[in-house]
TIBAKE-813530 format. One record per residue (C-alpha): x, y, z. Coordinates in steps of 0.1 Angstrom, whole numbers, padded with zeros to 4 digits, always signed. Layout:
XYZ/...
% end
This chain:
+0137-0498+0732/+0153-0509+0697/+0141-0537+0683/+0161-0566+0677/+0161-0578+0641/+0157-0613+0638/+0184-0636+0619/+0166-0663+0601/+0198-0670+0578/+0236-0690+0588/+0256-0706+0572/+0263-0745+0566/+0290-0763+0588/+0313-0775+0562/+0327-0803+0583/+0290-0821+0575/+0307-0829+0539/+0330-0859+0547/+0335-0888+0525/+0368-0907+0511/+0388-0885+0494/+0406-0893+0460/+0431-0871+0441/+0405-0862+0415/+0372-0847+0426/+0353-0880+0425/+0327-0872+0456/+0300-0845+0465/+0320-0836+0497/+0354-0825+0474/+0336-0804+0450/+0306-0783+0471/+0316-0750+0483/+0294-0735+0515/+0290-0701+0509/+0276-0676+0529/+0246-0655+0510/+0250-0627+0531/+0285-0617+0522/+0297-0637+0493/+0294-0630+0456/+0280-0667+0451/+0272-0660+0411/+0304-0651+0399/+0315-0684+0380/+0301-0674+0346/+0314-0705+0330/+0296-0734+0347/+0272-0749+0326/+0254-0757+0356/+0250-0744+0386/+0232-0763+0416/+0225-0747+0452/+0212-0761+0481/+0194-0749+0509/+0183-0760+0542/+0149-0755+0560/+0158-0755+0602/+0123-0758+0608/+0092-0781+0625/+0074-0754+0636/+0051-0761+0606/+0048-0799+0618/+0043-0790+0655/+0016-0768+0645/-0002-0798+0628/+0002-0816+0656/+0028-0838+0639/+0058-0850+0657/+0088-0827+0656/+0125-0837+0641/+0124-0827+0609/+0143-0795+0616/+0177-0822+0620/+0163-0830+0583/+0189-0809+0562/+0224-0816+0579/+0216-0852+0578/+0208-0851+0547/+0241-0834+0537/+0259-0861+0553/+0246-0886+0528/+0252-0865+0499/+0289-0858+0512/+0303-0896+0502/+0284-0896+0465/+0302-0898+0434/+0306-0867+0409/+0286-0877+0380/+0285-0837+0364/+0296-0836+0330/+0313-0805+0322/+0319-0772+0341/+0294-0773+0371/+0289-0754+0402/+0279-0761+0435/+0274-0749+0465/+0256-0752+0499/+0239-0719+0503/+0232-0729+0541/+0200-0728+0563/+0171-0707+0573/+0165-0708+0607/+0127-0705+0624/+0137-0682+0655/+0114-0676+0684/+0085-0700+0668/+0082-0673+0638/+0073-0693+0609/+0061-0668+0592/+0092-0647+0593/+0111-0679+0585/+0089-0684+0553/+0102-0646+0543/+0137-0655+0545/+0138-0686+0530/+0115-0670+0495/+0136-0642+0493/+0166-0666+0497/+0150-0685+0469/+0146-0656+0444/+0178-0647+0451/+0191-0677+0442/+0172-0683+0405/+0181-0645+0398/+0222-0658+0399/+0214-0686+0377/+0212-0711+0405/+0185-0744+0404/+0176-0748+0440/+0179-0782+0459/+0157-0774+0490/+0161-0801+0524/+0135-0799+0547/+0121-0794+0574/+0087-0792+0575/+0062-0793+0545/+0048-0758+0551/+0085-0751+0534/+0064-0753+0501/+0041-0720+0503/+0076-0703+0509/+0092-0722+0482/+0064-0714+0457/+0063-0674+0469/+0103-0674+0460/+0097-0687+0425/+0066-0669+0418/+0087-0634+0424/+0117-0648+0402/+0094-0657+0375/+0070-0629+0377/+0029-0626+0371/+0028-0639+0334/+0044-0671+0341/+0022-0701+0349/+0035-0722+0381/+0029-0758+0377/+0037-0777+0413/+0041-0818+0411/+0037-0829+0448/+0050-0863+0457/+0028-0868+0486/+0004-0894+0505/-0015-0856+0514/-0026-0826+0497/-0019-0803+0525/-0047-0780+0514/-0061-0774+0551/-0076-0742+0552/-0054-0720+0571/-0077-0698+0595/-0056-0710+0628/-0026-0698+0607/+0001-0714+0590/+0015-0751+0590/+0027-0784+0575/-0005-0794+0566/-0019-0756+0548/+0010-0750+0520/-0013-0755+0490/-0041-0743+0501/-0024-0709+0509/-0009-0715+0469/-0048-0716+0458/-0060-0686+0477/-0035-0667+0465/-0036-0677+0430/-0074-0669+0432/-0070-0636+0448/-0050-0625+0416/-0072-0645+0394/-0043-0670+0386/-0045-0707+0382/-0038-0730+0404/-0020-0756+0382/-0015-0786+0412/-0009-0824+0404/-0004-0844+0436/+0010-0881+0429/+0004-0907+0458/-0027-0898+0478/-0038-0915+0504/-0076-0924+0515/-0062-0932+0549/-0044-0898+0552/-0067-0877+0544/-0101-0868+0552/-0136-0867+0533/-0134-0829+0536/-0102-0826+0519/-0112-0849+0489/-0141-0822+0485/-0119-0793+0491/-0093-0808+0465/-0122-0814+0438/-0132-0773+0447/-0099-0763+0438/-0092-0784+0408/-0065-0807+0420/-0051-0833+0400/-0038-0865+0416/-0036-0899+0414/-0041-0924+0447/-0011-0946+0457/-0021-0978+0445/-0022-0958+0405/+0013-0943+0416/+0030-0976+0408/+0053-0986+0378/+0026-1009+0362/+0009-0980+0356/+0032-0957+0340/+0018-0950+0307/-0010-0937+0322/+0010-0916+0344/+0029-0900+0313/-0002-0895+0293/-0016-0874+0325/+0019-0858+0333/+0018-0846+0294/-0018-0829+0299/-0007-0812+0326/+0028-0802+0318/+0018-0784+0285/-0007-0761+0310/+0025-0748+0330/+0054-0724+0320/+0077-0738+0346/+0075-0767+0369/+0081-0768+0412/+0084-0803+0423/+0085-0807+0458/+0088-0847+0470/+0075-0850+0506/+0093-0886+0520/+0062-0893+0541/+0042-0903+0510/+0070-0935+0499/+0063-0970+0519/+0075-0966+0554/+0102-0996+0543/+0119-0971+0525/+0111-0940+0548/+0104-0948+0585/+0124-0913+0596/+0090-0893+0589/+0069-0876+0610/+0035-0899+0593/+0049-0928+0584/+0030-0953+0562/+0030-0988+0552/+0007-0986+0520/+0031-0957+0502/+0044-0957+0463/+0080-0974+0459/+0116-0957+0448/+0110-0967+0416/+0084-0950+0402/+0090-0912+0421/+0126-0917+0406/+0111-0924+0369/+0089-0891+0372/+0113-0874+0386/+0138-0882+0351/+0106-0872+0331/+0099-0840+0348/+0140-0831+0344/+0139-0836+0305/+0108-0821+0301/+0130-0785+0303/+0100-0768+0329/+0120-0775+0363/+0124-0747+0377/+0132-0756+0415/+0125-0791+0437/+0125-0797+0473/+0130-0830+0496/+0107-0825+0530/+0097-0840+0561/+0127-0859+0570/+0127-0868+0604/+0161-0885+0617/+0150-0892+0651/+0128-0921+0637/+0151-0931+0611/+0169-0968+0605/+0204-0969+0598/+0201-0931+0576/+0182-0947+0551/+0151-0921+0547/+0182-0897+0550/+0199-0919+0526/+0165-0920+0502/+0162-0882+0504/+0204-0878+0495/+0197-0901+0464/+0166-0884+0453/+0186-0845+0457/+0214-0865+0432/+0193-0880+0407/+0174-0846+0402/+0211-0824+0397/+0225-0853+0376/+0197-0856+0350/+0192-0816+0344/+0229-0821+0343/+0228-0841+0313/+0191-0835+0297/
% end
């Protein structure tokens, strides 16, 4: 009997991007394009001066597997539908497009996380900066994997995780939400790589005295969630500085379970003691002009827990501050 190939990849619904309309285009929703990757030639406006795609993650496998609480594969399209009704700030010639979803069919994560790094690659070999919407975390090994064959062996990877956990579980019960990183090390050390990985907002409560040991094995850098704040920014440069002039090109990947749960309730692990808006956003503008971004990713929304869209909202914002400030750097 033939076997059936599987069809991680659609395309995006285009009547997600709704918003007022005025005669100029003034709003996200009037000047993205949803393209299908399979069948159109995406890369063929040569003149944009920048060109932003963005890509959903269907998936919770990866959470369900960590035994989190699933949701975060409605993630994407509701984030779409907060980016629809904000303004067009892009100076100058700029492209962009909603290169749709990858799917996780028949529990396959693993086939999902092929897709979705091949996807990837594709996209940064058309000139494209990727705006990933998760989904589950687990979206990052994937992520990473897509970069890493765009960039090739010589290049170092640096990843800046927004976070209140390093994910580094070891993976021997296979892949999930809670393993991306440590997958990154293992990998890195099987081709004698190094694992350049600064996680910003840990938290005691969230993670265990094993994977405080484990992240001091593998050379993490981080800073705990009470250091992640704005009184302490200097000292978050200096660090940011060390570490970006280690790295050839920087992945940042912003997981909305690490901010305070007054600003993100729609997560699967929600938490009262996370960092604030305020400083992720000021990073985030640092790590843009610094000219190493390669890629970024927004994860772990979850809008069956959400209040009024505002994680969805929170995530929308951060996808807009990212594409305006390479916009303009």
């Amino acid at each position: 009997m033939m076997k059936v190939q599987k069809d991680f990849y659609k395309k995006s619904d285009p009547n997600l991007w709704t918003g007022r309309a005025d005669n100029e285009p003034s709003y996200w929703h009037q000047i993205i394009r949803c393209v299908d990757l399979a069948k159109e030639d995406f890369g063929s406006n040569k003149t944009a001066e920048n060109k932003f795609a963005l890509l959903g993650y269907y998936c919770d496998e990866g959470v369900a597997r960590n035994q989190g609480r699933p949701g975060a594969a409605k993630g994407p399209d509701a984030i779409r539908k907060m980016l629809g009704p904000l303004p067009n700030h892009f100076p100058g010639a700029t492209t962009l497009i909603d290169a749709g979803n990858i799917y996780c069919v028949d529990r396959d994560l693993e086939g999902a996380h092929s897709a979705l790094s091949a996807r990837v690659t594709g996209l940064l070999n058309k000139g494209f900066f990727p705006l990933l919407l998760g989904g589950g975390h687990d979206i990052a090994y994937a992520h990473y994997a897509g970069i890493k064959k765009h960039v090739g062996s010589s290049k170092k990877i640096g990843i800046i995780n927004f976070d209140a956990h390093f994910d580094i579980r070891p993976d021997e019960n296979g892949r999930n939400s809670g393993t991306p990183f440590y997958q990154i090390a293992q990998e890195c050390k099987s081709n004698a790589e190094p694992f350049n990985y600064f996680c910003l907002g840990i938290q005691g409560q969230s993670n265990t005295k094993a994977l405080f040991s484990t992240a001091k094995e593998l050379g993490v850098h981080y800073l705990k969630n009470h250091d992640f704040v704005m009184s302490n920014f200097g000292e978050i440069q200096e660090q940011l500085a060390v570490f970006l002039e280690q790295v050839d090109h920087v992945y940042l990947t912003i997981d909305l379970d690490g901010f305070s749960s007054a600003y993100a309730p729609g997560v699967s692990a929600p938490s009262p003691f996370g960092f604030q808006p305020d400083v992720a956003c000021e990073v985030t503008k640092l790590l843009c002009n610094s000219g190493k971004l390669i890629s970024a990713d927004v994860v772990e929304l979850n809008p069956n827990f959400d209040l009024d869209n505002c994680t969805a909202r929170l995530a929308a914002r951060l996808i807009h501050l990212v594409s305006y400030h390479l916009s303009t750097k």
